[in-house]
TITORNU-980672 format. One record per residue (C-alpha): residue number from 1; residue in one letter; x, y, z. Coordinates in steps of 0.001 Angstrom, whole numbers, padded with zeros to 6 digits, always signed. Example, Ala and Ser with C-alpha at 12.3 -4.5 7.8 and 13.67 -1.06 7.14 Angstrom:
<recs>
{pos=1 code=A xx=+012300 yy=-004500 zz=+007800}
{pos=2 code=S xx=+013670 yy=-001060 zz=+007140}
</recs>
This chain:
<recs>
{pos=1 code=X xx=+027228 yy=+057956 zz=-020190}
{pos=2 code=X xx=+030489 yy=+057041 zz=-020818}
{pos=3 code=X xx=+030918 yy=+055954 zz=-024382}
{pos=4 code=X xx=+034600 yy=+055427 zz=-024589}
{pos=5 code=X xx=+034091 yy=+052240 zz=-023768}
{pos=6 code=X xx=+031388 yy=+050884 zz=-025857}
{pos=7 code=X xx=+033303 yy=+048757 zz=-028716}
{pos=8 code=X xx=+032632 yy=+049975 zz=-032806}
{pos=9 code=X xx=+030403 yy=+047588 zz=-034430}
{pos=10 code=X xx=+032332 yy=+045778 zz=-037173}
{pos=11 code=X xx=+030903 yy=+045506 zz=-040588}
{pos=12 code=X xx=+032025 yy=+042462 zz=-042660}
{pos=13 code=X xx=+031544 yy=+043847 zz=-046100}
{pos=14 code=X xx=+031102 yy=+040384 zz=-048930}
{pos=15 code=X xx=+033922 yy=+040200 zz=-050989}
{pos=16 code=X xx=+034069 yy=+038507 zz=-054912}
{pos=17 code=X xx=+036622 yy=+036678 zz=-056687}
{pos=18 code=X xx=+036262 yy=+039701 zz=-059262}
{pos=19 code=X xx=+034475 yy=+042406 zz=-060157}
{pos=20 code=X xx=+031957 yy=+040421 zz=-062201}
{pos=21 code=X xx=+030675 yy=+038137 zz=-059294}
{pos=22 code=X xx=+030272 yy=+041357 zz=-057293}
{pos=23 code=X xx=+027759 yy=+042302 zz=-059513}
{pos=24 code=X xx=+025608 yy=+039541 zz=-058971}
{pos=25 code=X xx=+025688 yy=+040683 zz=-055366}
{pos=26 code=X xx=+022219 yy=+042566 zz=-055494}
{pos=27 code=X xx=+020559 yy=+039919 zz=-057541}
{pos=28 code=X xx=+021682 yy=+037347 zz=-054098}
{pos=29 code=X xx=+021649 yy=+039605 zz=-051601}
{pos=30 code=X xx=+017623 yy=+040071 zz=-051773}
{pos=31 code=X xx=+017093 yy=+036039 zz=-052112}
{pos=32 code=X xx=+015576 yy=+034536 zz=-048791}
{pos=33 code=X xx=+017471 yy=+031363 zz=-047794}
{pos=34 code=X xx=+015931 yy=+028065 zz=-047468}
{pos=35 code=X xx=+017280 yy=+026072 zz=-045230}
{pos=36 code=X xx=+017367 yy=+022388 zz=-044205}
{pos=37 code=X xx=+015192 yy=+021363 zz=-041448}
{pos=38 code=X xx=+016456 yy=+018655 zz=-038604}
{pos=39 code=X xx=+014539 yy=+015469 zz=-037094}
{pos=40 code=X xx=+013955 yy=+014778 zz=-033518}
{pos=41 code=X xx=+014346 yy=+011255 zz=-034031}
{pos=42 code=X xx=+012975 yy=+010076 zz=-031190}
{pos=43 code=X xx=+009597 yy=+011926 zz=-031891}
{pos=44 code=X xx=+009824 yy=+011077 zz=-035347}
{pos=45 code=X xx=+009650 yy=+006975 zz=-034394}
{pos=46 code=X xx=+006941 yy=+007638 zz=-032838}
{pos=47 code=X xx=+005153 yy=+008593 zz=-035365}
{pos=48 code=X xx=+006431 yy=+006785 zz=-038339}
{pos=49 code=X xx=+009008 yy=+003646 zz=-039272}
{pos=50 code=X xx=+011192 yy=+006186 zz=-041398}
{pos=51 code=X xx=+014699 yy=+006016 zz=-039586}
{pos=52 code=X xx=+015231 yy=+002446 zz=-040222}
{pos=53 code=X xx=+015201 yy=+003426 zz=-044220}
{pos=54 code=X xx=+016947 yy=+006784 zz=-043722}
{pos=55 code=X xx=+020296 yy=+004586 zz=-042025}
{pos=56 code=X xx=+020034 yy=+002407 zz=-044336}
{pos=57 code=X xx=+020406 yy=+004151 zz=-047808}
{pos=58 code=X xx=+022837 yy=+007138 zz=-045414}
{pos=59 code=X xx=+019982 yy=+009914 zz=-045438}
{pos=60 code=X xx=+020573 yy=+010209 zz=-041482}
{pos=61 code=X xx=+023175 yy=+012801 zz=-041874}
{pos=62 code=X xx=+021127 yy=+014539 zz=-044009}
{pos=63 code=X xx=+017949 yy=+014809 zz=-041907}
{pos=64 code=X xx=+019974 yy=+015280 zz=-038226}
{pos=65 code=X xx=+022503 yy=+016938 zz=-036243}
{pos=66 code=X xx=+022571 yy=+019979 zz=-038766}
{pos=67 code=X xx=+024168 yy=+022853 zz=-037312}
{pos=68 code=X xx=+023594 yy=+026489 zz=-037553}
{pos=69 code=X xx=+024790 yy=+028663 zz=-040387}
{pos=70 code=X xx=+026497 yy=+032155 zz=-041453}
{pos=71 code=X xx=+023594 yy=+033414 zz=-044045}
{pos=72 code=X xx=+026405 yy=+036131 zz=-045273}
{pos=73 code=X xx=+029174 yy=+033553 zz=-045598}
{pos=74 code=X xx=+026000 yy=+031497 zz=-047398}
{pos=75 code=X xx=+025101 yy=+034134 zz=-049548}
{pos=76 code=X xx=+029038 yy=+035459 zz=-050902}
{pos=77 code=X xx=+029020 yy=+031304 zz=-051413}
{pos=78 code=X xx=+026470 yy=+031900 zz=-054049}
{pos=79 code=X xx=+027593 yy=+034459 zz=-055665}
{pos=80 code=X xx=+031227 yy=+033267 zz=-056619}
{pos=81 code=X xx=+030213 yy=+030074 zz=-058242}
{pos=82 code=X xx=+032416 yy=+030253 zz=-060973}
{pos=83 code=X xx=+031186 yy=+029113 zz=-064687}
{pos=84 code=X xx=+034245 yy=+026147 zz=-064479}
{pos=85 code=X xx=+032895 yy=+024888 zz=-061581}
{pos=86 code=X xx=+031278 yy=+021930 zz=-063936}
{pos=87 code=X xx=+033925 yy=+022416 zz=-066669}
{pos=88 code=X xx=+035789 yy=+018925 zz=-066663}
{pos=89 code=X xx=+038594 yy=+020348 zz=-068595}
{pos=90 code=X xx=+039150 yy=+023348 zz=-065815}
{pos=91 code=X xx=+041351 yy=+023376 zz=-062998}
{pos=92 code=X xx=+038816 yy=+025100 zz=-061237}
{pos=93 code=X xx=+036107 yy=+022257 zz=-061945}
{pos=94 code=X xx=+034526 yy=+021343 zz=-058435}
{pos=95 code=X xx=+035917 yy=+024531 zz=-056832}
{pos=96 code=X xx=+034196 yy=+027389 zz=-054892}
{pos=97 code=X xx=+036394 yy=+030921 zz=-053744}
{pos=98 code=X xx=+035301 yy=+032384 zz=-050602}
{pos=99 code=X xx=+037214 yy=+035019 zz=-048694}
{pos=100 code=X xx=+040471 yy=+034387 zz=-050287}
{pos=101 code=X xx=+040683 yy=+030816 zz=-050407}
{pos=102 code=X xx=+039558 yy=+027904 zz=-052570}
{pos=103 code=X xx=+037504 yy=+024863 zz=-051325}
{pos=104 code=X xx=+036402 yy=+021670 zz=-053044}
{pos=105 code=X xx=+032656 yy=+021702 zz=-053786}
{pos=106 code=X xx=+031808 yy=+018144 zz=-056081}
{pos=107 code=X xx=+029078 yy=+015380 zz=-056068}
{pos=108 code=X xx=+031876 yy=+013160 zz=-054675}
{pos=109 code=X xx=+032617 yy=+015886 zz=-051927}
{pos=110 code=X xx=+028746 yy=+016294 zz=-051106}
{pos=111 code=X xx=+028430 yy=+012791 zz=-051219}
{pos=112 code=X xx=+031456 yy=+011828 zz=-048653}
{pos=113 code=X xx=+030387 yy=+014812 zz=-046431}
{pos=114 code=X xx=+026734 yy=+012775 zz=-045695}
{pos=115 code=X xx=+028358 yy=+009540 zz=-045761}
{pos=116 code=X xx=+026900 yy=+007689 zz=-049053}
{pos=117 code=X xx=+028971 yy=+005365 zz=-051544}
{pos=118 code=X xx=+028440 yy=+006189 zz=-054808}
{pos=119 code=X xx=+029641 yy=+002582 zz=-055738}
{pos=120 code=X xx=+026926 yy=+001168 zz=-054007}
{pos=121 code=X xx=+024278 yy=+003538 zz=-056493}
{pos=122 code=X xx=+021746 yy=+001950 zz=-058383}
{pos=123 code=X xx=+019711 yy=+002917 zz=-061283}
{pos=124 code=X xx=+016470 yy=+000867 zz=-061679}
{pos=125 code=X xx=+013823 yy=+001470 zz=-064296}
{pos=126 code=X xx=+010770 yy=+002496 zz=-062632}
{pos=127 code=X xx=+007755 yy=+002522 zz=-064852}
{pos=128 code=X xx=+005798 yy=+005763 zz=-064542}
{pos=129 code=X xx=+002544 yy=+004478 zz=-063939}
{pos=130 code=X xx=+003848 yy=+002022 zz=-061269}
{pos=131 code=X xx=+005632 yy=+004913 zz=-059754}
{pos=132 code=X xx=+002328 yy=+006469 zz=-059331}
{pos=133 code=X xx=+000251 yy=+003821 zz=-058488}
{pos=134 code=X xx=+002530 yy=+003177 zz=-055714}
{pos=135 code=X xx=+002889 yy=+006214 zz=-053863}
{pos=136 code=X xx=-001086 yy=+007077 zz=-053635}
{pos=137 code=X xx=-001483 yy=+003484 zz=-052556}
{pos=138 code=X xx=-003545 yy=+002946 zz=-056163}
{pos=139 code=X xx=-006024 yy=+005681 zz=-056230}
{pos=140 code=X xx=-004153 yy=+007570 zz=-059221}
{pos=141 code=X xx=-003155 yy=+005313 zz=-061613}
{pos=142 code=X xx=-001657 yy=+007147 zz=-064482}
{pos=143 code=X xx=+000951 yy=+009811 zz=-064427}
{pos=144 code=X xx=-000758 yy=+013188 zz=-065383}
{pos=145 code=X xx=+000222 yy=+014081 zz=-068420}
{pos=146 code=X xx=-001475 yy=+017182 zz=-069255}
{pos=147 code=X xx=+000029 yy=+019011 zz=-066314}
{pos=148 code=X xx=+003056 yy=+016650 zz=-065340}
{pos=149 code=X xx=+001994 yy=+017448 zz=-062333}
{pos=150 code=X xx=+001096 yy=+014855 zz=-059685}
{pos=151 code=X xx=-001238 yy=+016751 zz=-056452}
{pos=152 code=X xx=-000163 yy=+016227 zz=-053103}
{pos=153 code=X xx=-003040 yy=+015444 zz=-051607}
{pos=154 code=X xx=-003330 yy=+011937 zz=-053765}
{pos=155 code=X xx=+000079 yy=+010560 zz=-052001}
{pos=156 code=X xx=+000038 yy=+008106 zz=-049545}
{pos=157 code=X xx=+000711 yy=+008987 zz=-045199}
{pos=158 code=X xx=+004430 yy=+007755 zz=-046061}
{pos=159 code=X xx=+005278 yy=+010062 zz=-049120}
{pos=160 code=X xx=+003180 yy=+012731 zz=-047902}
{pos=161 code=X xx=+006004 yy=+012424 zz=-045253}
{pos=162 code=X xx=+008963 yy=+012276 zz=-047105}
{pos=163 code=X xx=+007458 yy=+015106 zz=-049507}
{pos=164 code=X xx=+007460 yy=+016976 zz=-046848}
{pos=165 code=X xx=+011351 yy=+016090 zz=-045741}
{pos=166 code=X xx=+012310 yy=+016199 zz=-049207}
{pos=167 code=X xx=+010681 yy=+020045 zz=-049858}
{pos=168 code=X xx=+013557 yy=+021380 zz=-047373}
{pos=169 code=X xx=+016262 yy=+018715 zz=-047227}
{pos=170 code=X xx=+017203 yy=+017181 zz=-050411}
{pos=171 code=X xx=+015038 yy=+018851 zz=-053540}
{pos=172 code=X xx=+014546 yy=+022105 zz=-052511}
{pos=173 code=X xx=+011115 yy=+023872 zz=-053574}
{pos=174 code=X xx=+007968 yy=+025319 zz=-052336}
{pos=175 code=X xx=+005004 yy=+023997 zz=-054490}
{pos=176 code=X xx=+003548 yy=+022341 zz=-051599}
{pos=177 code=X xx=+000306 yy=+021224 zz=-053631}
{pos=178 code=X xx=+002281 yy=+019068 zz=-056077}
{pos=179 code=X xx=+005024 yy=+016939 zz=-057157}
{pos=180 code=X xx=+006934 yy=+017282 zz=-060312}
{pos=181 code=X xx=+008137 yy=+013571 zz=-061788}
{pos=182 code=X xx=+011700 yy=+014340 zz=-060360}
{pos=183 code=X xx=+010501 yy=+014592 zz=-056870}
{pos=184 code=X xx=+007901 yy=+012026 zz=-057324}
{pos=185 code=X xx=+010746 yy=+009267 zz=-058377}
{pos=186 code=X xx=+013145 yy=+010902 zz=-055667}
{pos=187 code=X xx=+010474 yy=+009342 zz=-052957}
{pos=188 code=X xx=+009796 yy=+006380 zz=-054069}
{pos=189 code=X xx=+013646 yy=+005585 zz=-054004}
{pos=190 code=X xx=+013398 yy=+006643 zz=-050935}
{pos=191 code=X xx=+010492 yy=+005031 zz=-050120}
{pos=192 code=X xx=+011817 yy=+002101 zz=-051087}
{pos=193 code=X xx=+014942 yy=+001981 zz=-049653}
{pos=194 code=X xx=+017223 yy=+002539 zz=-052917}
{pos=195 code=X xx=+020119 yy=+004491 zz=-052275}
{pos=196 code=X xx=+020134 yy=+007568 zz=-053965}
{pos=197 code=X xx=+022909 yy=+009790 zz=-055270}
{pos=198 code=X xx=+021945 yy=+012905 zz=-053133}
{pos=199 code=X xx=+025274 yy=+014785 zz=-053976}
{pos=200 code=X xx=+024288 yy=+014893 zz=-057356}
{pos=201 code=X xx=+020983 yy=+016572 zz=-056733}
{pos=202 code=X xx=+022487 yy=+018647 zz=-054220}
{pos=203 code=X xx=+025318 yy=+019631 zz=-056496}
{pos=204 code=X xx=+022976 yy=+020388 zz=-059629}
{pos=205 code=X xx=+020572 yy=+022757 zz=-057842}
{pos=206 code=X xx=+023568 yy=+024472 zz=-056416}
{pos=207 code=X xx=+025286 yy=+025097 zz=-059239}
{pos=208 code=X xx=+021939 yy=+026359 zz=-061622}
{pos=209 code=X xx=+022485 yy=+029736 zz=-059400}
{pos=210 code=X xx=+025935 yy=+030555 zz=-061543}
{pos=211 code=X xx=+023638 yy=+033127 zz=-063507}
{pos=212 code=X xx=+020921 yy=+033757 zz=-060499}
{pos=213 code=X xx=+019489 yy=+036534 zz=-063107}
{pos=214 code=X xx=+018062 yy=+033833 zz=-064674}
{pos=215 code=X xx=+015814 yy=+032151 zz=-061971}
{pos=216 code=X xx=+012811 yy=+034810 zz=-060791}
{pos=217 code=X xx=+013512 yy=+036535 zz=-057531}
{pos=218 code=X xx=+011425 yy=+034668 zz=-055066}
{pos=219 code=X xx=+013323 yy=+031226 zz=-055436}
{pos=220 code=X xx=+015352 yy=+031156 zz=-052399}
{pos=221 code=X xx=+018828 yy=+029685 zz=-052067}
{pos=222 code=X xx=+019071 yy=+025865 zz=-050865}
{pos=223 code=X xx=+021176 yy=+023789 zz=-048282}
{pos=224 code=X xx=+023085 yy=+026327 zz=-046420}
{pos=225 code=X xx=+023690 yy=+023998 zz=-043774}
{pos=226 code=X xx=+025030 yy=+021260 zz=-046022}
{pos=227 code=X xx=+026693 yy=+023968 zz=-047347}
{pos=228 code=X xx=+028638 yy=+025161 zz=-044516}
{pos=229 code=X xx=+029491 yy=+021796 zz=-043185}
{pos=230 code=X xx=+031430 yy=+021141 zz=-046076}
{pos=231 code=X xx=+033494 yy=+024739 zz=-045909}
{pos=232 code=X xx=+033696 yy=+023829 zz=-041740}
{pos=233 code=X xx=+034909 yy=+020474 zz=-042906}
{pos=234 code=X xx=+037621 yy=+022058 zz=-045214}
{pos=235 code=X xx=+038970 yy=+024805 zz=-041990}
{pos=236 code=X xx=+036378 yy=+027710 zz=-043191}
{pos=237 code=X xx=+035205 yy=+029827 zz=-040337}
{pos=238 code=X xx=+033037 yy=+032453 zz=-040233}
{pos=239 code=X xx=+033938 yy=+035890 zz=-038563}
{pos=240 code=X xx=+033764 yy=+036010 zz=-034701}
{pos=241 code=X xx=+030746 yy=+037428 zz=-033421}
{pos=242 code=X xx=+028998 yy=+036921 zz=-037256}
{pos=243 code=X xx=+025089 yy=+036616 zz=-036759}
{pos=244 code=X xx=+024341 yy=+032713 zz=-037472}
{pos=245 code=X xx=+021063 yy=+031288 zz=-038247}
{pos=246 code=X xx=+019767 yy=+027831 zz=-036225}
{pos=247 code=X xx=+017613 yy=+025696 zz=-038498}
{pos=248 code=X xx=+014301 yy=+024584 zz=-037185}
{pos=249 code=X xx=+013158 yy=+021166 zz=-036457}
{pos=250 code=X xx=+010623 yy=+019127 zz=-038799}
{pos=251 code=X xx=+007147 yy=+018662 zz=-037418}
{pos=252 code=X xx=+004997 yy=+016192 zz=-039134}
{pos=253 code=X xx=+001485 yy=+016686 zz=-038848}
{pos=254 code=X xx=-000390 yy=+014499 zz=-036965}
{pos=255 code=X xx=-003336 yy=+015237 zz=-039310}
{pos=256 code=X xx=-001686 yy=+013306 zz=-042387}
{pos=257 code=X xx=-003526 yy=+010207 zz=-040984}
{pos=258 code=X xx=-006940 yy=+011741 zz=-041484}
{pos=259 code=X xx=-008593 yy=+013094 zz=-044765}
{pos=260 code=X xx=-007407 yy=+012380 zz=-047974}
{pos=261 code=X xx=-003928 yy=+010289 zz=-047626}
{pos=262 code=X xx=-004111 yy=+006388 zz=-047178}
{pos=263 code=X xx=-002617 yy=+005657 zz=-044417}
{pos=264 code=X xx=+000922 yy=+003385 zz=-044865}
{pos=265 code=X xx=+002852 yy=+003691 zz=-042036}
{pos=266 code=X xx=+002564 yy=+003281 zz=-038143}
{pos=267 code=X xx=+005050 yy=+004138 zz=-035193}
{pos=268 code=X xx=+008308 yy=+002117 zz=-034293}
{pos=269 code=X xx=+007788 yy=+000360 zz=-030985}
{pos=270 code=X xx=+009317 yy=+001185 zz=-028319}
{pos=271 code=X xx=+009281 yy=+004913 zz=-029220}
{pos=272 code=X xx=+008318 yy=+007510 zz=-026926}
{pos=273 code=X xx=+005182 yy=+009458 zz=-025790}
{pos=274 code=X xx=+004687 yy=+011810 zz=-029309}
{pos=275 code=X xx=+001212 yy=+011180 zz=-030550}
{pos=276 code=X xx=+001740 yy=+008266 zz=-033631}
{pos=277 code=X xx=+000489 yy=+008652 zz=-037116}
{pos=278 code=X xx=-001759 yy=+005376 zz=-037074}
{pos=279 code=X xx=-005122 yy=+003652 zz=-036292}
{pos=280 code=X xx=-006543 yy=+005088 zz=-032764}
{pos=281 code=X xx=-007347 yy=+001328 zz=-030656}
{pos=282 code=X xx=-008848 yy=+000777 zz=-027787}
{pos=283 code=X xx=-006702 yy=+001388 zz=-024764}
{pos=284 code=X xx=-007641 yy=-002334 zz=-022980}
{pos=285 code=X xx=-003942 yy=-002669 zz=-022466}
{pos=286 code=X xx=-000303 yy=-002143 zz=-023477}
{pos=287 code=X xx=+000181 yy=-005777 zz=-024831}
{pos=288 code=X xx=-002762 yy=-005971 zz=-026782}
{pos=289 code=X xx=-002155 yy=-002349 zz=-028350}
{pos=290 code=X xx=+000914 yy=-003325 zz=-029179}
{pos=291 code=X xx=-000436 yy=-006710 zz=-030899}
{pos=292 code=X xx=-002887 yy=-005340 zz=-032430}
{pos=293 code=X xx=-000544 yy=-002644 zz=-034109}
{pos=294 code=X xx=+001775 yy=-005572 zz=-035191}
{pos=295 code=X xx=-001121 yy=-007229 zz=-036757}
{pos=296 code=X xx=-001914 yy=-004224 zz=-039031}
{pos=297 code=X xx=+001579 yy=-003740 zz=-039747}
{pos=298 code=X xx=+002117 yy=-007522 zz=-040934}
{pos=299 code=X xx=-001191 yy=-007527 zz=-043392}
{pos=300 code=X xx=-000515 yy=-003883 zz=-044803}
{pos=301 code=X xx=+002854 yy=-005544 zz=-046008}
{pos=302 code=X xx=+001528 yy=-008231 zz=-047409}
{pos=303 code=X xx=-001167 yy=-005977 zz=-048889}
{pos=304 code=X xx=+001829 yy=-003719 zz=-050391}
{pos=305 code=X xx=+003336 yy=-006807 zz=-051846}
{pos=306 code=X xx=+000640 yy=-008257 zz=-053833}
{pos=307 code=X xx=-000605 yy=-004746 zz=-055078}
{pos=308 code=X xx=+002948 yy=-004455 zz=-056668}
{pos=309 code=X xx=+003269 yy=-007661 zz=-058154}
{pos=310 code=X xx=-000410 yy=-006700 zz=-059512}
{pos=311 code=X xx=+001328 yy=-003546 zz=-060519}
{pos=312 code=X xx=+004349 yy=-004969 zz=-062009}
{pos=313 code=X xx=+002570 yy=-007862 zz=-063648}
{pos=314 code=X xx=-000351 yy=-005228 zz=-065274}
{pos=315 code=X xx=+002687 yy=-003012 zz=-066380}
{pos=316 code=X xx=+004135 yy=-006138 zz=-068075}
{pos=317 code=X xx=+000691 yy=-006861 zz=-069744}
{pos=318 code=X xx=+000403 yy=-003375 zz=-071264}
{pos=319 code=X xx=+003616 yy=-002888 zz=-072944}
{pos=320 code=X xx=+003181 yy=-006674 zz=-074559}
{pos=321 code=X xx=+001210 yy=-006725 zz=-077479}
{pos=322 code=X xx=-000909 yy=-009519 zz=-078439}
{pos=323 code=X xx=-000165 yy=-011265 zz=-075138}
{pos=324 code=X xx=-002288 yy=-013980 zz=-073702}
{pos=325 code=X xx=-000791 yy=-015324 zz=-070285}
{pos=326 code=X xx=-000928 yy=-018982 zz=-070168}
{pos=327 code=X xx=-002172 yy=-021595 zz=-067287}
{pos=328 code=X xx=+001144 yy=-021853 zz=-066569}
{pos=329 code=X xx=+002069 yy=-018356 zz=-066610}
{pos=330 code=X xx=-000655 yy=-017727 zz=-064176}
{pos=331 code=X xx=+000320 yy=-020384 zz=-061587}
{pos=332 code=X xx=+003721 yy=-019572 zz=-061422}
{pos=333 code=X xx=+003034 yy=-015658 zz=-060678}
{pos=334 code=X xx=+000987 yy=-017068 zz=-058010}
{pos=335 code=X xx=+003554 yy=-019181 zz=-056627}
{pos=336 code=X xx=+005632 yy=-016251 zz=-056256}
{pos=337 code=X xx=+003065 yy=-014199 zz=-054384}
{pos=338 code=X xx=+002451 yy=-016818 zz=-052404}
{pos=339 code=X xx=+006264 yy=-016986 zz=-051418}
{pos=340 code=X xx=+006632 yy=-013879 zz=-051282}
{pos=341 code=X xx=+003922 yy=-013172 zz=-048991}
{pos=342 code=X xx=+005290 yy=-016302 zz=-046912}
{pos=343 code=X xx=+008746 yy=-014932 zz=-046662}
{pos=344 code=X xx=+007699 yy=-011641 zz=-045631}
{pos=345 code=X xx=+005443 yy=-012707 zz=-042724}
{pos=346 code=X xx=+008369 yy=-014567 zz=-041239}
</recs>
């Protein structure tokens, strides 16, 4: 065999901004990656009425067309975060080194990189206890305390969902079973179609691996395909020929719309042939399928409404001491189910 041909292998060894970031090489190096994981949105309609809330508060980008990544390029990322990098009063604040060059890395960079206005960011106070009533559809309905806590098992077919979006995509963890407060109010934003400021999350849990001696071994490092859009965005490229990892596509269980989780959601219409996440009918016909899905859809809405005016009004109750509602009171909450209800229907 003639082996004068055969080309040398080239080895791309990491480099650091100095000596001291190269020896948090080891403490990297052995740290699994986590990456993002991408929607097919057509089979995603058809199981669930998602997409409509993902374009509207600009989670689309987030969620789709998210290319593969360089886990070395990745990896050196993380391990040249400099200390500055959240210092204000630096010249290196919102700046990452890689391979001899600098490149912007801020909540306003994230943030323009997936396509959300931070102007448009709002901050409403969500009670606890209505946060938790609300996304397990009322069977849990106080925050637990003693743990802080929440199981996942109690949420709703909806948040189970976008638990199990937000895991990979946008808060970053593996305790499957259960929800900490954070991601517990991140989904009912999301739920609820309020615009969140996803470059700050993003940023944050980036940025808490400046000393990754300090976080156990086994947490593995987030977003690297967020990550590498913004370096591709800014001219970085990756070595020819460099190994680069494809994320993998979401699959959502059909089996979230049996068991435990209250079922919330149904499929878009019109979607294609993936098995939905609703009510099995009878199969009499296309039209009245179709009907009878729209019918289900129209009364769990105004089912959702009045059990958070219930909610909100019970909330309002318990933090007002001494308070007795009057006739008066009473009617006019009424009147405003009853319009909102009517307005909804339409």
């Amino acid at each position: 065999m003639d082996l004068s041909a055969v080309q040398p292998i080239e080895i791309t060894k990491p480099q650091f901004l100095t000596p001291e970031y190269a020896t948090r090489w080891d403490s990297i190096d052995k740290r699994k990656i986590l990456s993002e994981r991408f929607l097919d949105v057509e089979r995603f309609k058809a199981q669930c009425q998602l997409i409509p809330i993902f374009e509207k508060i600009k989670l689309m980008r987030s969620v789709i067309n998210l290319k593969e990544y360089p886990p070395m390029a990745i990896k050196e990322f993380y391990a040249n975060l400099m200390p500055t990098i959240k210092d204000t009063n630096s010249a290196q604040c919102g700046r990452v080194w890689l391979r001899n060059k600098y490149y912007n890395f801020t909540i306003g960079t994230i943030n323009s990189y997936l396509g959300i206005d931070a102007d448009d960011l709002e901050d409403p106070d969500i009670g606890v206890n209505v946060l938790t009533k609300v996304i397990t559809g009322g069977t849990v309905s106080y925050w637990p305390t003693e743990t802080n806590m929440l199981p996942a098992k109690s949420l709703t077919t909806k948040f189970a969902i976008l638990h199990k979006i937000a895991m990979t995509n946008w808060m970053p963890n593996e305790h499957m079973g259960e929800l900490s407060l954070l991601m517990a109010t991140l989904i009912y934003k999301i739920g609820k179609g309020i615009l969140v400021d996803l470059g700050h999350i993003i940023f944050k849990q980036v940025v808490s691996f400046r000393d990754p001696t300090a976080k156990e071994s086994k947490v593995k490092l987030p977003f690297p395909c967020t990550i590498y859009g913004i370096l591709r965005a800014q001219t970085f490229r990756p070595n020819t020929g460099k190994m680069m990892e494809k994320p993998k596509a979401r699959l959502i269980d059909a089996r979230l719309n049996q068991s435990l989780h209250v079922l919330d959601i149904h499929p878009e219409h019109g979607s294609s042939s993936t098995q939905p996440l609703s009510i099995k009918g009878s199969r009499t016909s296309q039209m009245t399928s179709q009907f009878l899905d729209k019918s289900i859809q129209d009364l769990n809405t105004i089912i959702q409404i009045l059990e958070e005016l219930a909610i909100a009004q019970a909330a309002m109750i318990e933090t007002a001491e001494g308070y007795t509602p009057t006739t008066t009171a009473v009617a006019e909450n009424i009147g405003t189910c009853q319009e909102a209800v009517s307005s909804k229907s339409e």
